[in-house]
C-alpha positions as CSV (number, residue, x, y, z in Angstrom):
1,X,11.7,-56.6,18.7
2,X,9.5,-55.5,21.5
3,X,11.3,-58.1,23.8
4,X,14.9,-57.0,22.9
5,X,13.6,-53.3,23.7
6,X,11.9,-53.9,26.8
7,X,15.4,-55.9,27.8
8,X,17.5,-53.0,27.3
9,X,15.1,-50.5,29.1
10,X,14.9,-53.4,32.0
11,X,18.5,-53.1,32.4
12,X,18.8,-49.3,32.2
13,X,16.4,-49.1,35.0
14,X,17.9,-51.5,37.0
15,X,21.3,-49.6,36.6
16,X,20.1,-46.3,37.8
17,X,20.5,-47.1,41.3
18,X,23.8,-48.7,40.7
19,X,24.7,-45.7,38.8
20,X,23.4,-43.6,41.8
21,X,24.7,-45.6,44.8
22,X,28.4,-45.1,42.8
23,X,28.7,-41.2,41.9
24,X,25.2,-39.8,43.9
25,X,25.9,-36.1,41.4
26,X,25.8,-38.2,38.3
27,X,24.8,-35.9,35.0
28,X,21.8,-37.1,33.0
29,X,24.0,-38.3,29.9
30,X,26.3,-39.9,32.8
31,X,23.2,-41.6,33.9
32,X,21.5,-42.8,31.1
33,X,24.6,-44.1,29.6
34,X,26.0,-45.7,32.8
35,X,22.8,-47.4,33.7
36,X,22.8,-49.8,31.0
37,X,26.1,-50.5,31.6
38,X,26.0,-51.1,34.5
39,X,22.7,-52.7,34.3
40,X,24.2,-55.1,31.8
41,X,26.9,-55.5,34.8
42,X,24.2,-56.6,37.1
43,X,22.5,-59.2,34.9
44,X,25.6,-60.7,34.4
45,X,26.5,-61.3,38.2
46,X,22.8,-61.9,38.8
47,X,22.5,-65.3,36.1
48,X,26.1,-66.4,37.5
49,X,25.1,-66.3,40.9
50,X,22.1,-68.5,40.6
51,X,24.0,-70.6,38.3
52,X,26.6,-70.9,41.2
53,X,23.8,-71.4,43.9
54,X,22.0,-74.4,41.7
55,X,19.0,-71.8,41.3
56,X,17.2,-72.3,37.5
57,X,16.6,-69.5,35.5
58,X,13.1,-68.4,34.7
59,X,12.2,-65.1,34.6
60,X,10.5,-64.8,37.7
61,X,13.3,-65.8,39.8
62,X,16.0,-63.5,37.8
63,X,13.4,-60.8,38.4
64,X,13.3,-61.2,41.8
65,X,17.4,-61.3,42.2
66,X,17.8,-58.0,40.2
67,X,15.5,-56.6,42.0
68,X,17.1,-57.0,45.4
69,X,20.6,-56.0,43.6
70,X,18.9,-53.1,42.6
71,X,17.0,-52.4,46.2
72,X,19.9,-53.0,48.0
73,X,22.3,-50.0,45.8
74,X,19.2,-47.7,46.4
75,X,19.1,-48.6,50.0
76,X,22.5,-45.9,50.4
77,X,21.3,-43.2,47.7
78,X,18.0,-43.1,50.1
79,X,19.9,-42.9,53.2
80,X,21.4,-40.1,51.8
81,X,18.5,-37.7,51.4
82,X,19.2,-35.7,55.0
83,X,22.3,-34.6,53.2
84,X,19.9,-32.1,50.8
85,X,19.9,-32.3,47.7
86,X,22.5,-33.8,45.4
87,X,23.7,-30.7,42.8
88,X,23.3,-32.0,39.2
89,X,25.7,-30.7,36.4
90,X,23.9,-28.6,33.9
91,X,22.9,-29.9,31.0
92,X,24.3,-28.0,27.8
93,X,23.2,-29.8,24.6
94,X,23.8,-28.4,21.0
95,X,22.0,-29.2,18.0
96,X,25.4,-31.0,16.8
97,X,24.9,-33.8,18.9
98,X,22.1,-34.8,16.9
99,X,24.7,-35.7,14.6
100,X,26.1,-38.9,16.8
101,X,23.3,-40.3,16.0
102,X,23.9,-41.1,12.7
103,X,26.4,-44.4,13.2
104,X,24.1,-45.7,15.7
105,X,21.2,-45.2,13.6
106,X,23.1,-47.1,10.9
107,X,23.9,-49.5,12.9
108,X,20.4,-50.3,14.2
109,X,19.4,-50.9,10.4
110,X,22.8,-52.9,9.6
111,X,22.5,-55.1,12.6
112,X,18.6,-55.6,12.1
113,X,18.3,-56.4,8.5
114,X,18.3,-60.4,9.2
115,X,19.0,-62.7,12.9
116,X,22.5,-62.2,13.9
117,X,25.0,-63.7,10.9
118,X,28.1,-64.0,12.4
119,X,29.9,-67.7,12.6
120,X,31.2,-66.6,16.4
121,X,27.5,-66.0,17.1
122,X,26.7,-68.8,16.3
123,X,29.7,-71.2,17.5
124,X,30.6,-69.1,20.6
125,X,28.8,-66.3,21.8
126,X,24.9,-67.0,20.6
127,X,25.5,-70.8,21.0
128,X,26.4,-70.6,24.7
129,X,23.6,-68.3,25.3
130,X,20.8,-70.8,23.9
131,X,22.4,-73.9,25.6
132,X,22.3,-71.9,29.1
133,X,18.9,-71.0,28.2
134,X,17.5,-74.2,27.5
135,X,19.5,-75.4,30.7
136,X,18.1,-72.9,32.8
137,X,21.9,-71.9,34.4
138,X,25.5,-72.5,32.8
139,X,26.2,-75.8,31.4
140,X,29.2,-76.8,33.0
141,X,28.8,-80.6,30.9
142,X,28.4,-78.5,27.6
143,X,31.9,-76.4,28.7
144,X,33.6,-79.1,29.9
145,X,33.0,-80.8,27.2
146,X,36.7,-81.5,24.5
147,X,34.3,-81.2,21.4
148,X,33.1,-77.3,22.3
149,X,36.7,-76.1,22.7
150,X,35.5,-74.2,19.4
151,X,32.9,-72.8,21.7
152,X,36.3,-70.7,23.4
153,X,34.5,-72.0,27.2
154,X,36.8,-70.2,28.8
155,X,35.7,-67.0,27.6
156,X,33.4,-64.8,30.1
157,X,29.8,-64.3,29.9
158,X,28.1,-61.1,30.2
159,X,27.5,-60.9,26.3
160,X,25.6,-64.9,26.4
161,X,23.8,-63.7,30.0
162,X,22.8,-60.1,28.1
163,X,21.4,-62.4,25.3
164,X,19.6,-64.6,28.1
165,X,17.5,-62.0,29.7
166,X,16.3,-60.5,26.7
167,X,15.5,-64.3,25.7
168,X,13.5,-64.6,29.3
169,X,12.4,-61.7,29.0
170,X,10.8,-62.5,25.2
171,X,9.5,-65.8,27.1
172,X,11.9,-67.9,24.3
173,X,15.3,-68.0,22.6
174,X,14.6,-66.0,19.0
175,X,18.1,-64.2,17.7
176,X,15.9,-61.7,15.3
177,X,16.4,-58.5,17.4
178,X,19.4,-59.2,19.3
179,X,21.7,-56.4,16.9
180,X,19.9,-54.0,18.9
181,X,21.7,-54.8,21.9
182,X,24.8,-53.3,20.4
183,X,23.3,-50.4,19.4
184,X,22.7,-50.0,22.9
185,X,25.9,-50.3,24.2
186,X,27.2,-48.0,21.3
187,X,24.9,-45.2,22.8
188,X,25.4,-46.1,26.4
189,X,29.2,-45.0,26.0
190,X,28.5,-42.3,23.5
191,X,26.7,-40.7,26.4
192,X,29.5,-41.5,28.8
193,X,32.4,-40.1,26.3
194,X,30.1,-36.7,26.1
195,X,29.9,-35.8,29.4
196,X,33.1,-36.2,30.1
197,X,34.3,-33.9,26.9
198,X,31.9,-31.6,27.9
199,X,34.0,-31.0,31.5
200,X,36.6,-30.1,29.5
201,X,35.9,-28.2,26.0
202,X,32.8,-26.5,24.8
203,X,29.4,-27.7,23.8
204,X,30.2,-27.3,20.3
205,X,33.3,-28.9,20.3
206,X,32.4,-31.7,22.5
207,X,29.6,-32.8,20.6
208,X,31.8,-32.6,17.5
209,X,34.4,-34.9,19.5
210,X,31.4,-37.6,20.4
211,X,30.4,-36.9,16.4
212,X,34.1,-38.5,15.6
213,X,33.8,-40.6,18.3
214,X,30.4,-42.3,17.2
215,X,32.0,-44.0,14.3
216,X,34.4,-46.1,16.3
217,X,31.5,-47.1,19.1
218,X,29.7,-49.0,16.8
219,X,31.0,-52.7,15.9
220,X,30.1,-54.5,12.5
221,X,30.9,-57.4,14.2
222,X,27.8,-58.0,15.1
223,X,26.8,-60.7,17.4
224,X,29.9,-60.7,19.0
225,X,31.7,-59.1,22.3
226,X,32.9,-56.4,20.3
227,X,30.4,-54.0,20.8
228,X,30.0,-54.8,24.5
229,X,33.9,-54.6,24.8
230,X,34.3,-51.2,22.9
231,X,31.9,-49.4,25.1
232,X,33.4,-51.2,28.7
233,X,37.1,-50.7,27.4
234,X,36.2,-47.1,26.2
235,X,34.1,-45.9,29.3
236,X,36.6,-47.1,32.0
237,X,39.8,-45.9,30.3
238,X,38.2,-42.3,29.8
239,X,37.0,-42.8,33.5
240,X,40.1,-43.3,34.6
241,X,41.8,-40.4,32.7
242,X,39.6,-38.3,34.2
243,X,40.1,-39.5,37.6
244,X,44.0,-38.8,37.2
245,X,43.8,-36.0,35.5
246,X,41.2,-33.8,37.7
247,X,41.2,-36.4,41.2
248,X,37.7,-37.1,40.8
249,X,36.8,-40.1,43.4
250,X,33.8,-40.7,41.6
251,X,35.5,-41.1,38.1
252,X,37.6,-43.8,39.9
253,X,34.6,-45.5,41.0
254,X,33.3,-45.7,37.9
255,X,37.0,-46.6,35.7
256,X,37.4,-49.4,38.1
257,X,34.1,-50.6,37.5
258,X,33.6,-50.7,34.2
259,X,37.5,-52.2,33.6
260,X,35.8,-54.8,35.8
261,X,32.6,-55.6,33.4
262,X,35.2,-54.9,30.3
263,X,37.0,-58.4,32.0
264,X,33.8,-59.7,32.7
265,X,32.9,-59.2,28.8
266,X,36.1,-60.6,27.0
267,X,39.6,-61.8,27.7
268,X,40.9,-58.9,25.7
269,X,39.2,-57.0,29.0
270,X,41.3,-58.7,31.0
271,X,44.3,-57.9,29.4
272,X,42.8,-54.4,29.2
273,X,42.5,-54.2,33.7
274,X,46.5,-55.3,33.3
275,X,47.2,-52.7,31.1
276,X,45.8,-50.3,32.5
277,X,46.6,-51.3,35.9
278,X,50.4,-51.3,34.3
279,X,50.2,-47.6,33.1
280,X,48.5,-46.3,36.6
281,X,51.6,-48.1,38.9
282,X,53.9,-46.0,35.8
283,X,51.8,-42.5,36.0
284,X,50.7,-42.7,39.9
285,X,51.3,-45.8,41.9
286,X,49.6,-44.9,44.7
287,X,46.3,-45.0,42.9
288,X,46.9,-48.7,41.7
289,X,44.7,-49.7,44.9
290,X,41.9,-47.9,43.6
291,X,41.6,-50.4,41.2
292,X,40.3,-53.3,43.6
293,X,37.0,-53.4,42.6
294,X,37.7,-54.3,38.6
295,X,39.9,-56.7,40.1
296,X,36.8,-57.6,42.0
297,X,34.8,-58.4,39.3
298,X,36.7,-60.2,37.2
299,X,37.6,-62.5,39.9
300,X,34.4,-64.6,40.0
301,X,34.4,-66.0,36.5
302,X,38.3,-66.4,36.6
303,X,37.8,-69.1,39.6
304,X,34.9,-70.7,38.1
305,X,36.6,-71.3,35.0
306,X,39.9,-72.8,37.1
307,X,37.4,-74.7,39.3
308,X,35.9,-76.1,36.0
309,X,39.4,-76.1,34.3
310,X,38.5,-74.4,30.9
311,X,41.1,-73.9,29.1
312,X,42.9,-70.5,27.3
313,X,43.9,-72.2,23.7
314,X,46.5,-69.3,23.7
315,X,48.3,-70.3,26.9
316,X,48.0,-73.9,26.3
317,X,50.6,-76.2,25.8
318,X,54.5,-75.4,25.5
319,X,55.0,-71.2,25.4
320,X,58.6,-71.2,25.3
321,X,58.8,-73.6,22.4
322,X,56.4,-71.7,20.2
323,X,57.5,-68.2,21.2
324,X,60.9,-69.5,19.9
325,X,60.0,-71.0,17.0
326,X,58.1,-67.6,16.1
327,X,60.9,-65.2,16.9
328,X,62.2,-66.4,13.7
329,X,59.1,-65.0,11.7
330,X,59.1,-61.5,13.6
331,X,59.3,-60.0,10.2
332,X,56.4,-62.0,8.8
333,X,54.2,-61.5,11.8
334,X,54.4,-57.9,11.5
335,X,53.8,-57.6,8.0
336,X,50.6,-59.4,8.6
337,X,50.2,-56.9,11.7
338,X,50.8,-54.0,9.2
339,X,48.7,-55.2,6.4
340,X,45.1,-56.1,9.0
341,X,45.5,-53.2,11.1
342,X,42.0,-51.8,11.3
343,X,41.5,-48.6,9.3
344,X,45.3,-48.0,8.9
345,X,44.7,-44.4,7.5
346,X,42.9,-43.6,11.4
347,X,45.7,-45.3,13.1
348,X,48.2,-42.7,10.6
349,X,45.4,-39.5,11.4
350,X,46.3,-40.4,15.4
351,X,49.7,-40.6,15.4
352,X,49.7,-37.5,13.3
353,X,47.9,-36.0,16.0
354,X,50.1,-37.3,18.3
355,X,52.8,-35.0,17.4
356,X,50.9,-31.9,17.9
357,X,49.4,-32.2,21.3
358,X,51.4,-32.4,24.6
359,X,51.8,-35.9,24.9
360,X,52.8,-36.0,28.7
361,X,48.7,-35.4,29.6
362,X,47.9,-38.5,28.0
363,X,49.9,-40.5,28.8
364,X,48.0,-43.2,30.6
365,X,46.2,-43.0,27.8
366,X,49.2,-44.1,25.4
367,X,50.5,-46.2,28.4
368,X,46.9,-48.3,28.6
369,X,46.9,-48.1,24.6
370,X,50.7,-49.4,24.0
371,X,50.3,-52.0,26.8
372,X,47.5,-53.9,25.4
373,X,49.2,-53.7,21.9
374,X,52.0,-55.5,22.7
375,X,49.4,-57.8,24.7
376,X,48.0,-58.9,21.6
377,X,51.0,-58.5,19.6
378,X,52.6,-61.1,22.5
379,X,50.0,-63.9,21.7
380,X,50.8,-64.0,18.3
381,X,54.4,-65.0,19.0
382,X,52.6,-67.6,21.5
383,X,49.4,-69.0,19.2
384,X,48.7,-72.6,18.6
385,X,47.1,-71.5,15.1
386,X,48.8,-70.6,12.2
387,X,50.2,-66.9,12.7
388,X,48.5,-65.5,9.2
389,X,45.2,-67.2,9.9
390,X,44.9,-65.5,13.7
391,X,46.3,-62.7,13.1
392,X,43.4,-62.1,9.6
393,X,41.0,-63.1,11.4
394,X,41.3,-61.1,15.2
395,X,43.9,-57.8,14.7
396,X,41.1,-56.0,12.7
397,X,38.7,-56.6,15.4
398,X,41.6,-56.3,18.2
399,X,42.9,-52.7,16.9
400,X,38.9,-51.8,16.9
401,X,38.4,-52.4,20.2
402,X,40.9,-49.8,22.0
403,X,41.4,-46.9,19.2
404,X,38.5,-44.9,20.5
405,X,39.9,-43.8,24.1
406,X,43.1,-42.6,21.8
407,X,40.9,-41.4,20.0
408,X,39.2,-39.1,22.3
409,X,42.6,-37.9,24.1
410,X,43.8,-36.8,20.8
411,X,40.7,-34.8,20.1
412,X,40.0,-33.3,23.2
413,X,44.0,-32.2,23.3
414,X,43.7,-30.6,19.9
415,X,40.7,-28.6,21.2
416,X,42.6,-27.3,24.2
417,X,45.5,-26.1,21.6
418,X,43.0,-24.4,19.1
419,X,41.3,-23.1,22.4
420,X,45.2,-21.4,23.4
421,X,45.5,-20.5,19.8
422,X,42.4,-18.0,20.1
423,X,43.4,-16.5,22.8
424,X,45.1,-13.0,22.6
């Protein structure tokens, strides 16, 4: 445990001057919960780009290239000082925050009862981090390889890397504590997602909001990107409403970087940059460029894996003559769709909700949302697996990973109306 720990509190200090170098007036919940984020971010870049320059992992060497990421994001925030003194937001907890604590408190017992369970641990996601390990950098051979296209090598990294330094950091591979990880990035956006509701709603009520909230940032897929995904997805999205809705430069910053780590995380987080990248050329075009540096991310591990040609099962092989063969089971497909959606009677409760808040605000939020459903609703018609089999074993997990941000615009709308209601 005291490895895993140490891990995450590595990569929250090493994200504070990323965090600080990005938005210099960051609140302390913005903080906190960036920093591992983006900490996560910058372990992730750091492993690849020794991998890239032939350099072996150990954790002296890792140690040494975080530490001049890190220097070199400080290097600005110092330079900065002979502006005076950065103002900090206010603080303004209430004792009902104490209650998002509860589903990651749960979680930390679910996710620690036994080593990570999960067959994708094992065969994608925990098995790629133990082979890179034992390596010392990515295993090109191991991804090349026909018989690990079960592995998914075409998948990005950041979740094998996150288990990596914990692993380096621990001195050895041992899976016991790695749940805690995702309670970690459960909490990381928790604190993103309240700072932002506190801008617009009370203390009361936006600690009620992150109480809701707090049930949909933690994953039971343990072991998997999920977690990861769910807190990258749900940051940058709620970042970028925010930037749109009030023109805040430093919510772009951060929206754009996070999009960037969510593509980094999973290729549902790239489809996630192009949806959202979709709904900001519909609401505001002329923001679309502020997008560059999630485009920036993702870019890396996109031209490794072309370099290394690793393929996408999805896109493989003939899409015409499979779309064509399952426009003919539309009906089927979406009775599946209908019948694994992920706690249907949420998914009812929001578009409920829908219909009583002023649904032209949110809009990029049902833009970003709608996009990436018809994403994944797309690769269904598109799958070289049987329909019924992908469709019961990802949609659950898919509909997980993007309700929250709805979520959250729903709420926070149906504040502002109760808000108008008490007025006289």
């Amino acid at each position: 445990m005291a490895a895993v720990l140490i891990a995450i509190l590595s990569l929250t200090v090493l994200g504070i001057p990323l965090v600080l170098a990005v938005d210099r007036n960051a609140s302390p919940l913005r903080l906190l919960g960036l920093a591992f984020l983006y900490g996560t971010g910058a372990i992730y870049f750091v492993l690849l780009a020794l991998s890239v320059l032939h350099i072996r992992w150990s954790l002296l060497s890792v140690t040494i290239a975080a530490l001049l990421c890190g220097g070199q994001a400080l290097l600005p925030v110092l330079g900065r000082r002979h502006e005076g003194q950065a103002r900090v937001p206010v603080l303004h907890v209430h004792v009902f925050d104490l209650a998002a604590l509860i589903a990651p408190v749960a979680l930390a017992c679910y996710a620690t009862i036994a080593p990570l369970w999960e067959w994708d641990f094992w065969a994608i996601w925990g098995l790629k981090a133990r082979v890179f390990l034992e390596a010392g950098g990515i295993d090109w051979r191991f991804l090349e390889s026909r018989w690990n296209t079960f592995a998914h090598p075409d998948y990005p990294l950041l979740v094998p890397f996150a288990y990596d330094f914990a692993a380096l950091a621990g001195g050895g591979w041992s899976d016991r504590w790695l749940g805690l990880l995702f309670v970690a990035w459960a909490l990381a956006f928790l604190l993103v997602a309240r700072d932002l509701a506190a801008l617009e709603t009370t203390p009361v009520k936006a600690a009620l909001i992150v109480f809701a909230l707090s049930w949909l940032a933690v994953s039971r897929y343990v072991g998997l990107a999920e977690g990861a995904l769910v807190a990258f997805i749900g940051a940058g999205v709620l970042f970028v409403r925010r930037a749109l809705l009030a023109n805040d430069d430093a919510a772009w910053r951060h929206g754009a970087i996070l999009l960037g780590l969510a593509a980094c995380t999973k290729n549902e987080g790239l489809a996630m940059l192009a949806s959202v990248a979709i709904a900001i050329a519909i609401v505001d075009v002329r923001s679309l460029r502020r997008l560059w540096p999630a485009a920036a991310a993702a870019l890396p591990w996109l031209v490794l894996r072309a370099l290394h040609d690793l393929p996408t099962d999805v896109v493989s092989g003939s899409l015409a003559s499979r779309f064509t063969a399952r426009a003919a089971e539309t009906g089927a497909i979406f009775r599946l769709l209908i019948a694994n959606l992920h706690d249907p009677w949420l998914w009812a409760a929001l578009l409920l909700g829908l219909l009583l808040i002023p649904r032209r605000r949110e809009r990029f939020v049902l833009l970003a949302v709608t996009f990436q459903i018809l994403f994944y609703i797309g690769a269904y018609f598109v799958t070289p697996h049987d329909p019924a089999w992908h469709i019961a074993t990802s949609w659950p997990r898919l509909t997980m990973q993007i309700v929250a941000p709805l979520a959250y615009a729903v709420m926070v709308q149906l504040a502002h109306a109760e808000a108008r209601s008490e007025q006289p």
